[in-house]
PyMOL Python script that loads the backbone (N, CA, C, O; Angstrom):
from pymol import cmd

cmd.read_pdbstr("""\
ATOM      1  N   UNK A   1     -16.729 -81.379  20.898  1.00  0.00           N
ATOM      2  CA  UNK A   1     -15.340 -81.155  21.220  1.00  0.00           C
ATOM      3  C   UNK A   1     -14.879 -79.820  20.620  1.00  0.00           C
ATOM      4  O   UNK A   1     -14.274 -79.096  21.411  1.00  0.00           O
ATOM      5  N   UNK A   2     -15.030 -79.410  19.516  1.00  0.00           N
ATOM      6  CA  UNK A   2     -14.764 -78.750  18.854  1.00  0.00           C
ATOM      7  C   UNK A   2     -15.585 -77.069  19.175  1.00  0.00           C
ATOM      8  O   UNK A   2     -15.115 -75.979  18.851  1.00  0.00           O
ATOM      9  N   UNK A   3     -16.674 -77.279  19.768  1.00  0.00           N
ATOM     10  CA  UNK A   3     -17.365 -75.954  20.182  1.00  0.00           C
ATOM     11  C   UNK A   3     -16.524 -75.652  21.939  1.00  0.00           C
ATOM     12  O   UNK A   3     -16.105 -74.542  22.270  1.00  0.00           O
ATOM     13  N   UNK A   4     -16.438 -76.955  22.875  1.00  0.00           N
ATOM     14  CA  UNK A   4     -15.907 -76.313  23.861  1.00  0.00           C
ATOM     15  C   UNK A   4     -14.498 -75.575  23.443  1.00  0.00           C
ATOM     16  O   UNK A   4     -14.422 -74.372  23.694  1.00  0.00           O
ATOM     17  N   UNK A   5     -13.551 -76.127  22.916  1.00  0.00           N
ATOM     18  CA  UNK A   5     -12.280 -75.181  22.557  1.00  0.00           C
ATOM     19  C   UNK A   5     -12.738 -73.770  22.035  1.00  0.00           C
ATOM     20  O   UNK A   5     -12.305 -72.809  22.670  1.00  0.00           O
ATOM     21  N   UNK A   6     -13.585 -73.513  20.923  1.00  0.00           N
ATOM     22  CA  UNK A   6     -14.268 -72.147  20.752  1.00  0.00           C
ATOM     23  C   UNK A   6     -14.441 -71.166  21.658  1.00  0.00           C
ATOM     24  O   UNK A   6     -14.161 -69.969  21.722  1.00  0.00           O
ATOM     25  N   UNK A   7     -15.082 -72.133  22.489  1.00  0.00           N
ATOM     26  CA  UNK A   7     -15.607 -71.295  23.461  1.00  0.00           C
ATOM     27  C   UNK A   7     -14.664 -71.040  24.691  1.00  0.00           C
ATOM     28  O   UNK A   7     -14.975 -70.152  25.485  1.00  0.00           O
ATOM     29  N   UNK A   8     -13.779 -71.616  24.841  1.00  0.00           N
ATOM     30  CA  UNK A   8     -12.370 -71.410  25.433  1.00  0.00           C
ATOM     31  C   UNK A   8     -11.403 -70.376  24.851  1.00  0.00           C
ATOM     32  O   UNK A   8     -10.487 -70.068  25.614  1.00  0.00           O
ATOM     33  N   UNK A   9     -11.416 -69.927  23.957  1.00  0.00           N
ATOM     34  CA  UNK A   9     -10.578 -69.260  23.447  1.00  0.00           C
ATOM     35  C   UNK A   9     -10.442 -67.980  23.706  1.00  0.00           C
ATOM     36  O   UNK A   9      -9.367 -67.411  23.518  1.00  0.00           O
ATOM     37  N   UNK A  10     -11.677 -67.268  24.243  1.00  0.00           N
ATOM     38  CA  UNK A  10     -11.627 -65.362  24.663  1.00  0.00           C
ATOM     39  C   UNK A  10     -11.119 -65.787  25.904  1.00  0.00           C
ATOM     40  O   UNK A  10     -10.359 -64.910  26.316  1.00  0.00           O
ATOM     41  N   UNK A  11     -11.197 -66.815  26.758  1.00  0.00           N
ATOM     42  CA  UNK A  11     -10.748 -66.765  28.087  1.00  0.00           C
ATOM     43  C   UNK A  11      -9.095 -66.777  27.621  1.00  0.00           C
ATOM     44  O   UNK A  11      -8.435 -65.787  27.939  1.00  0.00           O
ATOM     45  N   UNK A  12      -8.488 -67.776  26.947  1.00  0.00           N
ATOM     46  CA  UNK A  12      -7.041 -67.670  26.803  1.00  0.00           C
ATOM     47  C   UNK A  12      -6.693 -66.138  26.315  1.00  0.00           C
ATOM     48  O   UNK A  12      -5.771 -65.543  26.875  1.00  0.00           O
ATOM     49  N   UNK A  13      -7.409 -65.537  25.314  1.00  0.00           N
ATOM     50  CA  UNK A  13      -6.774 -64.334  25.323  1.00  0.00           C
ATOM     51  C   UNK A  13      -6.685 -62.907  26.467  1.00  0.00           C
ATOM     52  O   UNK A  13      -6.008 -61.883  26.370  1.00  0.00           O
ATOM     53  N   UNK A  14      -7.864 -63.433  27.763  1.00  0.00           N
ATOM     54  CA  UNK A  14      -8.200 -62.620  28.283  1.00  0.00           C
ATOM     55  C   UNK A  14      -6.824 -63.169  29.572  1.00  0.00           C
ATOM     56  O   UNK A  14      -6.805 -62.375  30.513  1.00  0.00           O
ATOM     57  N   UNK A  15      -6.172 -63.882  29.662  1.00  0.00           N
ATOM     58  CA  UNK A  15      -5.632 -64.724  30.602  1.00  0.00           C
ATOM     59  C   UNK A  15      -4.266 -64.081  29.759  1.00  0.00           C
ATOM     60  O   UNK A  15      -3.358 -63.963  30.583  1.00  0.00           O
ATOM     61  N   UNK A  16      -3.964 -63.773  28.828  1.00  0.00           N
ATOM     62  CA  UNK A  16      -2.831 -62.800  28.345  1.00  0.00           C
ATOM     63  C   UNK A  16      -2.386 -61.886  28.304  1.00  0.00           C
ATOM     64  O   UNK A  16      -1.189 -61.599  28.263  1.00  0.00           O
ATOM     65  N   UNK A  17      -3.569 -61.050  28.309  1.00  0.00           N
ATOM     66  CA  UNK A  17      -3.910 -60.007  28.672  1.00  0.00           C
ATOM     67  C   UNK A  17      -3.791 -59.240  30.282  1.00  0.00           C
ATOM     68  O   UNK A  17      -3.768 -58.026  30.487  1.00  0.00           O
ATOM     69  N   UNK A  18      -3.735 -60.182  31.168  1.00  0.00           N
ATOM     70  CA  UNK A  18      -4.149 -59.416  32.512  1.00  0.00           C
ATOM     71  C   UNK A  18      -2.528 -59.876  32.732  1.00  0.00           C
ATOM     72  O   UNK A  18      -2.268 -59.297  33.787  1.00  0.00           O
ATOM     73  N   UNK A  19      -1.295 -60.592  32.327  1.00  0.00           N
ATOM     74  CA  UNK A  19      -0.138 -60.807  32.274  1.00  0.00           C
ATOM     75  C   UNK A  19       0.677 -59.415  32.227  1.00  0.00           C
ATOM     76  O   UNK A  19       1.853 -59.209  32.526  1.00  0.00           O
ATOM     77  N   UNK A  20      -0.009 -58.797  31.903  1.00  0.00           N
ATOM     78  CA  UNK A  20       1.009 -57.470  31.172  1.00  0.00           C
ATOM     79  C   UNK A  20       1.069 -56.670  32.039  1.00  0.00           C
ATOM     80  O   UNK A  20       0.067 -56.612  32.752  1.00  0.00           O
ATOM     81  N   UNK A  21       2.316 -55.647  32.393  1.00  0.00           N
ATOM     82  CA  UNK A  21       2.133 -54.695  33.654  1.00  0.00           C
ATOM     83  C   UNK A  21       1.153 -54.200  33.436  1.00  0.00           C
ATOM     84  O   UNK A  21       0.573 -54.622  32.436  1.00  0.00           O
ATOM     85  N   UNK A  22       0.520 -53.152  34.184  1.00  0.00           N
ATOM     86  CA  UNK A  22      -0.107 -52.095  34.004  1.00  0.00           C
ATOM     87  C   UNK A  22       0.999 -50.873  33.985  1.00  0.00           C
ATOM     88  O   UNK A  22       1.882 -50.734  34.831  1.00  0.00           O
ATOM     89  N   UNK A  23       0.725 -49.838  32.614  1.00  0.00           N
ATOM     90  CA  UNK A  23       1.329 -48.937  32.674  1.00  0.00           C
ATOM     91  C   UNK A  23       0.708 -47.521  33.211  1.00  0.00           C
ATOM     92  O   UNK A  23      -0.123 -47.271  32.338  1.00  0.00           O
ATOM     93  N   UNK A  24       0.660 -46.623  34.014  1.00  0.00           N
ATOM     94  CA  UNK A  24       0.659 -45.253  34.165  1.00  0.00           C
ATOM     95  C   UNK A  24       0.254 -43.991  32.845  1.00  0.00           C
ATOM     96  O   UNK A  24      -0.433 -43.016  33.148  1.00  0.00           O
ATOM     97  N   UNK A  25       0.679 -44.148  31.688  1.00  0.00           N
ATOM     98  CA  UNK A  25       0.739 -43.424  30.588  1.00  0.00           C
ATOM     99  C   UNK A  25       1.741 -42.621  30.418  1.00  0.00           C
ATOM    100  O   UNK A  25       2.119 -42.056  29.392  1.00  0.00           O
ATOM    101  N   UNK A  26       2.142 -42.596  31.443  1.00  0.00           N
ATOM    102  CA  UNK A  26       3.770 -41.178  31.579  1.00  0.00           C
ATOM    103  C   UNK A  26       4.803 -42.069  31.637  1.00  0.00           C
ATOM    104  O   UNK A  26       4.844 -43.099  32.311  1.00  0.00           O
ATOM    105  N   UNK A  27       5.992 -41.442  30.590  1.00  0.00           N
ATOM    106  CA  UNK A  27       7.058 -41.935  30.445  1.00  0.00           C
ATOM    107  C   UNK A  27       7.932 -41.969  31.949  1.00  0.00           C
ATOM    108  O   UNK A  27       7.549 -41.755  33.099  1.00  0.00           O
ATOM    109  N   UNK A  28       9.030 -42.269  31.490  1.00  0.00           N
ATOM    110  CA  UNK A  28       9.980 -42.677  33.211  1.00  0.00           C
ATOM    111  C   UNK A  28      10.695 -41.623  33.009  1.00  0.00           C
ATOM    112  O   UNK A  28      10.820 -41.020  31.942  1.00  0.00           O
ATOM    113  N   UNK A  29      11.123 -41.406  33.907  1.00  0.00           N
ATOM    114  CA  UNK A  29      11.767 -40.281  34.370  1.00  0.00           C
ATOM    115  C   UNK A  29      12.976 -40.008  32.924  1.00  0.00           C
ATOM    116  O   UNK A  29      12.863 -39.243  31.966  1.00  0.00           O
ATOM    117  N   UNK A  30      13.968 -40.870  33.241  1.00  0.00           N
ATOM    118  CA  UNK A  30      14.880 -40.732  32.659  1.00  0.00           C
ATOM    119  C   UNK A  30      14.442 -41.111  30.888  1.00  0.00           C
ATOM    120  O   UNK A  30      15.420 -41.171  30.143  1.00  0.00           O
ATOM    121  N   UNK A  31      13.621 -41.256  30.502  1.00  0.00           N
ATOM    122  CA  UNK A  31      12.908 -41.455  29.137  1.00  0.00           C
ATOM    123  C   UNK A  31      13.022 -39.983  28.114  1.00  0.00           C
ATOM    124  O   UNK A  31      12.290 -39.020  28.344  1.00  0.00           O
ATOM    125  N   UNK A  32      13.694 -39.980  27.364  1.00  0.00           N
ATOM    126  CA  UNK A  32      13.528 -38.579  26.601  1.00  0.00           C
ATOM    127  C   UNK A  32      13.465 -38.800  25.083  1.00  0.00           C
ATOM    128  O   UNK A  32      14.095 -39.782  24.688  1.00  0.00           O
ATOM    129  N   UNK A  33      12.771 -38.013  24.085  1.00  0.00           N
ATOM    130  CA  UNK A  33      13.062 -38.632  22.947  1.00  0.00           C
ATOM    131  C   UNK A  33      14.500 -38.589  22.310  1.00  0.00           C
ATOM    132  O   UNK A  33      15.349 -37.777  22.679  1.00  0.00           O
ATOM    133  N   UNK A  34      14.736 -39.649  21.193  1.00  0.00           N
ATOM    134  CA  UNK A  34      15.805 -39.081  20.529  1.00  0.00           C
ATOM    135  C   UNK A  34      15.873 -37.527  19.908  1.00  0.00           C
ATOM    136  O   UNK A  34      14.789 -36.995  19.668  1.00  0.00           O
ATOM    137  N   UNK A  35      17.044 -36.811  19.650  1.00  0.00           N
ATOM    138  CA  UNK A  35      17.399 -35.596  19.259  1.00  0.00           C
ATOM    139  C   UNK A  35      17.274 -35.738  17.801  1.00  0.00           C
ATOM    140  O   UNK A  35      18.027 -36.511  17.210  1.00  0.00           O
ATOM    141  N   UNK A  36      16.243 -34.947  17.070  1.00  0.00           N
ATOM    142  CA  UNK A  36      16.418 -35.174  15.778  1.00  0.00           C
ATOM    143  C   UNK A  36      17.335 -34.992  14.768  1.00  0.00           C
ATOM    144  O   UNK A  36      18.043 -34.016  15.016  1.00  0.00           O
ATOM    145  N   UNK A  37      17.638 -35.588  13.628  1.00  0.00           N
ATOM    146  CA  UNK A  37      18.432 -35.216  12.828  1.00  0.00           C
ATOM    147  C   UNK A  37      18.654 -33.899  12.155  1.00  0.00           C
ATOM    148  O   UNK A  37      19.676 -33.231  11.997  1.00  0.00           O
ATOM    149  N   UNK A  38      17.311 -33.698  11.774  1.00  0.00           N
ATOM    150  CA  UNK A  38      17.309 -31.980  10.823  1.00  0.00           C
ATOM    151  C   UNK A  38      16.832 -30.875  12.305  1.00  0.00           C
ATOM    152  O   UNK A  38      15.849 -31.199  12.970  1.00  0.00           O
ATOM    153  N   UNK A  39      17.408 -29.978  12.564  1.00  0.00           N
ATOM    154  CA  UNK A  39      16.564 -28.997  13.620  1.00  0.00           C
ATOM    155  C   UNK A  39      15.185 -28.573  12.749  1.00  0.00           C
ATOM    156  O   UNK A  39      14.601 -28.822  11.694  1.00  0.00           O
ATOM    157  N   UNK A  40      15.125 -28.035  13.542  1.00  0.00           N
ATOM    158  CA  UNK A  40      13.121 -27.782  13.080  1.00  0.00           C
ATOM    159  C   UNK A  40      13.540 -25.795  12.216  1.00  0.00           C
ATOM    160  O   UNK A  40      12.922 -25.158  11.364  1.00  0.00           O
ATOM    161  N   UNK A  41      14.535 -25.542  12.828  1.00  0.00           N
ATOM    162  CA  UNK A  41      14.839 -23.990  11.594  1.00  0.00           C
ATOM    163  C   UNK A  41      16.576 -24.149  11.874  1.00  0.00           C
ATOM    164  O   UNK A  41      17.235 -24.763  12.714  1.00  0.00           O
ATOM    165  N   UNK A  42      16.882 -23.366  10.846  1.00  0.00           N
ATOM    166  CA  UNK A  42      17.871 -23.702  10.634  1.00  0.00           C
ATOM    167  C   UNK A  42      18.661 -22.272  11.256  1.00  0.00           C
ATOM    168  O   UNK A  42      17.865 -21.336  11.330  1.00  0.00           O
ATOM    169  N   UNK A  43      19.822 -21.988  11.633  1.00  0.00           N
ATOM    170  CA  UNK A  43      20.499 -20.604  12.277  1.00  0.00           C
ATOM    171  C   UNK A  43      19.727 -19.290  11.121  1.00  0.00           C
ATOM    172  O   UNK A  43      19.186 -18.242  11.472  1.00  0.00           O
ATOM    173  N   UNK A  44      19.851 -19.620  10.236  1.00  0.00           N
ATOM    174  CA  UNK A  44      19.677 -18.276   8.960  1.00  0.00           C
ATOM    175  C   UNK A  44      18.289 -18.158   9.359  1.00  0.00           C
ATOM    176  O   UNK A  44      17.949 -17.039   9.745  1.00  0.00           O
ATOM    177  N   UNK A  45      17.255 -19.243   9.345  1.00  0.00           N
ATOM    178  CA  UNK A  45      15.849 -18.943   9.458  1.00  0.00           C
ATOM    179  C   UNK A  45      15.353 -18.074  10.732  1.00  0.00           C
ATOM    180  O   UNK A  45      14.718 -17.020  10.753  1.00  0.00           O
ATOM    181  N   UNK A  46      15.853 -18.865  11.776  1.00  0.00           N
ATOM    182  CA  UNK A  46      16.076 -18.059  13.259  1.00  0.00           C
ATOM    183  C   UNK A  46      16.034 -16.457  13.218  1.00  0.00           C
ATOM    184  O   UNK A  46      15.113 -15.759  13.643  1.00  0.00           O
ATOM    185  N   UNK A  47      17.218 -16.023  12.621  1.00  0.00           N
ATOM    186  CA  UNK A  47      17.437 -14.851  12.167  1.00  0.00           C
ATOM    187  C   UNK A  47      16.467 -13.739  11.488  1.00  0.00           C
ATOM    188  O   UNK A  47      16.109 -12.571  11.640  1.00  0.00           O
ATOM    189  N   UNK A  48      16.271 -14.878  10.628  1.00  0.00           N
ATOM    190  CA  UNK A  48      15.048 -13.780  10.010  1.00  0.00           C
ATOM    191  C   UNK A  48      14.038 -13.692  10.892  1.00  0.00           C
ATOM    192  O   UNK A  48      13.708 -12.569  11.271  1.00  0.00           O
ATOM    193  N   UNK A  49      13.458 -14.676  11.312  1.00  0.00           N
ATOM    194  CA  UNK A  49      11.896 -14.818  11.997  1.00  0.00           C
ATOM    195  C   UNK A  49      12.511 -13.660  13.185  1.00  0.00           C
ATOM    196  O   UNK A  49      11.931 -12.593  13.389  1.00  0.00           O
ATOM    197  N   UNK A  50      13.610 -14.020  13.818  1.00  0.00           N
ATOM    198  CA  UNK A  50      13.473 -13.098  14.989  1.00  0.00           C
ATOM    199  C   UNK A  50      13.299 -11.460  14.591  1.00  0.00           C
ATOM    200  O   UNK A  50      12.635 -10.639  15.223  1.00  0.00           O
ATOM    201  N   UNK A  51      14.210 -11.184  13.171  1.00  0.00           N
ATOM    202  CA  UNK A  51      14.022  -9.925  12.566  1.00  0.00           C
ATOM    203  C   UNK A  51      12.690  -9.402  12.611  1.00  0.00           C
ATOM    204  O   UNK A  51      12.310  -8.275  12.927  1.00  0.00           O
ATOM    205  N   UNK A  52      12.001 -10.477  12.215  1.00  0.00           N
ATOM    206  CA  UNK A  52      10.619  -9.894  11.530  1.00  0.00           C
ATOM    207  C   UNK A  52       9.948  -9.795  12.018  1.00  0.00           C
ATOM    208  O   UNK A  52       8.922  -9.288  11.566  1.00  0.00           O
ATOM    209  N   UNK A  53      10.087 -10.363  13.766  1.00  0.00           N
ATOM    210  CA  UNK A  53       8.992 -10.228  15.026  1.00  0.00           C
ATOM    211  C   UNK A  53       9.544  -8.857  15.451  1.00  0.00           C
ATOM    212  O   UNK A  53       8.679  -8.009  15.669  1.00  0.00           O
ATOM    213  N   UNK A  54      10.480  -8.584  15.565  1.00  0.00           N
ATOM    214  CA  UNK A  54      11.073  -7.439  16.453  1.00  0.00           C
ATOM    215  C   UNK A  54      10.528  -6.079  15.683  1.00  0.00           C
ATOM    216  O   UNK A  54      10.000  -5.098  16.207  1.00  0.00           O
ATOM    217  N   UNK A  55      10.834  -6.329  14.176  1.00  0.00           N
ATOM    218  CA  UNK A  55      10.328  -5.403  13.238  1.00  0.00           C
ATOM    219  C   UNK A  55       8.628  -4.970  13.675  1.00  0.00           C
ATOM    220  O   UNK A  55       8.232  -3.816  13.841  1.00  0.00           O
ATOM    221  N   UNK A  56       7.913  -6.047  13.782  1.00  0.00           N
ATOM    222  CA  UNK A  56       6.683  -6.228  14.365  1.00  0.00           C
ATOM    223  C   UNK A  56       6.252  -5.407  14.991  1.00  0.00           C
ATOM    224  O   UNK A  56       5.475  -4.482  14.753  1.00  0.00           O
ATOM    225  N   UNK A  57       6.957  -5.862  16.155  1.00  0.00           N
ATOM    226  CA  UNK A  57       6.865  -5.427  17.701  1.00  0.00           C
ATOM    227  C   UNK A  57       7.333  -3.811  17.578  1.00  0.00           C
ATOM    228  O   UNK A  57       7.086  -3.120  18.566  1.00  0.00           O
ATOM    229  N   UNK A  58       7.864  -3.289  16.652  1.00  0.00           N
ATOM    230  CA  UNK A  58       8.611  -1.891  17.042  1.00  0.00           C
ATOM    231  C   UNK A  58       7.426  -1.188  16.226  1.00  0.00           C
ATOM    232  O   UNK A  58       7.027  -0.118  16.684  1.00  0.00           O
ATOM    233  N   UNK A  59       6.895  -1.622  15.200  1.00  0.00           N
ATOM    234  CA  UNK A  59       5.738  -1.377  14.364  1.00  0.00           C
ATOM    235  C   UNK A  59       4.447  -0.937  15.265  1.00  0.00           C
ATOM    236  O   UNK A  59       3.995   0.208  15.268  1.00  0.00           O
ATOM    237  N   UNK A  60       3.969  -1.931  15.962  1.00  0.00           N
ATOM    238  CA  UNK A  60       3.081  -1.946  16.987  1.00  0.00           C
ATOM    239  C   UNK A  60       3.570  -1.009  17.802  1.00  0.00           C
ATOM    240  O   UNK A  60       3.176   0.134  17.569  1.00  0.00           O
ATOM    241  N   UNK A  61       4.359  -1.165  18.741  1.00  0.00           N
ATOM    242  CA  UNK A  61       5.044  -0.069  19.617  1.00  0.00           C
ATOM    243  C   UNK A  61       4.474   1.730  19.062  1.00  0.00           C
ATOM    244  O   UNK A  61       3.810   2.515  19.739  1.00  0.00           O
ATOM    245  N   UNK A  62       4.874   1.887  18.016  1.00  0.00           N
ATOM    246  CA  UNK A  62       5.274   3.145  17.689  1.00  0.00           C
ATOM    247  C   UNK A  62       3.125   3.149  17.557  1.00  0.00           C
ATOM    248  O   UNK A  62       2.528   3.846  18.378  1.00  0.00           O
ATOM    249  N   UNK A  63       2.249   2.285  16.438  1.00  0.00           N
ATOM    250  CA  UNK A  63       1.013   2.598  17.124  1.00  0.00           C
ATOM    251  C   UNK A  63       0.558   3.218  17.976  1.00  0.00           C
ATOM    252  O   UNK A  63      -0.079   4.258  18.143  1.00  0.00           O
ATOM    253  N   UNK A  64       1.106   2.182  18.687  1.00  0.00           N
ATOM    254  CA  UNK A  64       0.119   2.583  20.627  1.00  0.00           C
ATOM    255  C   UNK A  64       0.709   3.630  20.922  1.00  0.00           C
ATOM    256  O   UNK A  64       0.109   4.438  21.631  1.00  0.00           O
ATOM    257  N   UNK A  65       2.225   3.959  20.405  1.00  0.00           N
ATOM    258  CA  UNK A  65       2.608   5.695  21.146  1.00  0.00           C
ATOM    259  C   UNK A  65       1.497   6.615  20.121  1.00  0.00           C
ATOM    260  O   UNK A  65       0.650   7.217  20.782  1.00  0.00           O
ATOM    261  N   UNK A  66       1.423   6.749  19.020  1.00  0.00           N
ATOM    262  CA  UNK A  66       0.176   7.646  18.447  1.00  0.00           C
ATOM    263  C   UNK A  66      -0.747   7.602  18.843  1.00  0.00           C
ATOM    264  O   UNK A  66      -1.491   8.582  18.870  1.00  0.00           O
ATOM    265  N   UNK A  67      -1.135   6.165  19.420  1.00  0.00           N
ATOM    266  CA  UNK A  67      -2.799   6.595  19.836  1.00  0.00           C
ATOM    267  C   UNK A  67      -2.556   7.184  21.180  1.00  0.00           C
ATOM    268  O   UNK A  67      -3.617   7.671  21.570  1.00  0.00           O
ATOM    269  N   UNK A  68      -1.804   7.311  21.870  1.00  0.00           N
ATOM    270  CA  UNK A  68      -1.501   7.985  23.043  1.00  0.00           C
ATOM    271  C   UNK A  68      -1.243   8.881  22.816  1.00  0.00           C
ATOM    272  O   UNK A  68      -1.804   9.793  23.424  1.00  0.00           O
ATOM    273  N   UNK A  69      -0.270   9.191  21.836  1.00  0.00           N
ATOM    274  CA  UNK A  69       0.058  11.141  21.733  1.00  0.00           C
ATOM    275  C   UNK A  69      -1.200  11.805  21.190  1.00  0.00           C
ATOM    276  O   UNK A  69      -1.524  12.769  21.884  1.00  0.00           O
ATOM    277  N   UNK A  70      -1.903  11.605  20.287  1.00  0.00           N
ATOM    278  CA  UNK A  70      -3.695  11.813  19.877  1.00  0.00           C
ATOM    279  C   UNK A  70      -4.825  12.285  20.692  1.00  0.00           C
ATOM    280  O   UNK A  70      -5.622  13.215  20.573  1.00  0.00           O
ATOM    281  N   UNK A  71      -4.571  10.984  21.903  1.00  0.00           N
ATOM    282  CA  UNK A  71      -5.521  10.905  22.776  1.00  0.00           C
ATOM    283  C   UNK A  71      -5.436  12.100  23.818  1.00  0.00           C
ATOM    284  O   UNK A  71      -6.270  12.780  24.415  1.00  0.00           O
ATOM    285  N   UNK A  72      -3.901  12.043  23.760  1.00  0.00           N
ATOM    286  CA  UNK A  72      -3.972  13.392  24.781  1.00  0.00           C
ATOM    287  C   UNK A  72      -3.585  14.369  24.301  1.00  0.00           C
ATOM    288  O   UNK A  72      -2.689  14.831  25.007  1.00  0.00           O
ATOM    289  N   UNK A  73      -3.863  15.221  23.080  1.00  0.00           N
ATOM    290  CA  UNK A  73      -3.987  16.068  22.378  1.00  0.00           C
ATOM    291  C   UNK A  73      -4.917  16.387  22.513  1.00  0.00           C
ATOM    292  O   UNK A  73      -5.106  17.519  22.960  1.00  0.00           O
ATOM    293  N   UNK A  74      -6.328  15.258  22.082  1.00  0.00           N
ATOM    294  CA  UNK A  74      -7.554  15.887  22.370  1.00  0.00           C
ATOM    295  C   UNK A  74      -8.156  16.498  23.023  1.00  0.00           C
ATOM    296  O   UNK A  74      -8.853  17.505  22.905  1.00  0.00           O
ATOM    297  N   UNK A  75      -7.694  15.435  24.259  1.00  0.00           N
ATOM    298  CA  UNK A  75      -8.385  15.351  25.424  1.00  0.00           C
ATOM    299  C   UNK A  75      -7.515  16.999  26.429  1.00  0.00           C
ATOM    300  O   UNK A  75      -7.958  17.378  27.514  1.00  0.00           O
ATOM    301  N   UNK A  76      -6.312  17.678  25.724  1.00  0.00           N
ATOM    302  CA  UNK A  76      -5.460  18.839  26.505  1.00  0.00           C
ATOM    303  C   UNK A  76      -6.474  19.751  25.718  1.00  0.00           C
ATOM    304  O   UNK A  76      -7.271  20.129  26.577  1.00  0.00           O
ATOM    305  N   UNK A  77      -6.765  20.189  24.732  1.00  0.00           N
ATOM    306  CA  UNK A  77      -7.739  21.204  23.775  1.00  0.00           C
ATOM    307  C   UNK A  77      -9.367  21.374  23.793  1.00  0.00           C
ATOM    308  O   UNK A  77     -10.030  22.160  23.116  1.00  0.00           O
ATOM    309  N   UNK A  78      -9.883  20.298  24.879  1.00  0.00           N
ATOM    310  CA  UNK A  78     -11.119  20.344  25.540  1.00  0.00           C
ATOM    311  C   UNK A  78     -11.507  20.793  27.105  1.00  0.00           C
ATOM    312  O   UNK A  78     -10.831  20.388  28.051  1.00  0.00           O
ATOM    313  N   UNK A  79     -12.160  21.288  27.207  1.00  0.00           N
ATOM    314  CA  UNK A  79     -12.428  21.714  28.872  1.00  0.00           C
ATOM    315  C   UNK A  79     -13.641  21.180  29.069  1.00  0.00           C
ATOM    316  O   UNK A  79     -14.487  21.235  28.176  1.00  0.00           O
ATOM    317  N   UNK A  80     -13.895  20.576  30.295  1.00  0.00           N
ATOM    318  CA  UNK A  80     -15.098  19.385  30.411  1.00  0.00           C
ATOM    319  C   UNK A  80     -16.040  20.742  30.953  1.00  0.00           C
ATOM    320  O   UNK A  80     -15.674  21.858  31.325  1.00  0.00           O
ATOM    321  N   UNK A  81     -17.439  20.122  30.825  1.00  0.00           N
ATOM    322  CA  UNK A  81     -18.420  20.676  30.980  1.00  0.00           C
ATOM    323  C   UNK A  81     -18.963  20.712  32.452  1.00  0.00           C
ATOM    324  O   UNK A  81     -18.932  19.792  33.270  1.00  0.00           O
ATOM    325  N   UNK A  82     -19.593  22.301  32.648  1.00  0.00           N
ATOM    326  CA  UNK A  82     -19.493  22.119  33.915  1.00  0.00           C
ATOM    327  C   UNK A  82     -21.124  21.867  34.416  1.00  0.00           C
ATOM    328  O   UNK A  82     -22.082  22.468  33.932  1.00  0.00           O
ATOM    329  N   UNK A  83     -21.194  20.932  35.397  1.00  0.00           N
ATOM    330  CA  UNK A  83     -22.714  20.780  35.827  1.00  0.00           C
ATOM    331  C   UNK A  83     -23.781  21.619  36.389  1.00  0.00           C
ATOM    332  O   UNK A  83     -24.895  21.141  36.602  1.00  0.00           O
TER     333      UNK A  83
END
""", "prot")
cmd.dss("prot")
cmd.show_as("cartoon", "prot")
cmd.util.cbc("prot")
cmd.orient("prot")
């Protein structure tokens, strides 16, 4: 008596199991998370970071104009060779 119930028992859980919708994995449309409490930077931080990319970026900028004003310095003070 006691082994048939045993052996009954993966079927009841498997019989619980096939009860449940099937889900997709993707939320519903209208599903969004809650809005958090703390923002992830704060206005002052914003500020800086954007400072310090732009600073960056004007850094780099001015680079690539030297290696361009260089390049064609050189390349105006040479006369190519003739075949």
């Amino acid at each position: 008596m006691l082994l048939s119930v045993i052996s009954l028992l993966p079927l009841a859980s498997q019989a619980e199991e096939t009860a449940r919708p099937k889900t997709t994995g993707y939320p519903a449309v209208g599903d969004v998370p809650p809005r958090p409490d703390k923002p992830a930077m704060t206005a002052d931080e914003q500020s800086k970071l954007k400072k310090e990319l732009s600073t960056a970026r004007d850094r780099q900028e001015g680079r690539q104009e030297t290696k361009q004003t260089s390049k064609s310095k050189t390349s105006a003070g040479t006369t190519p060779a003739k075949p």
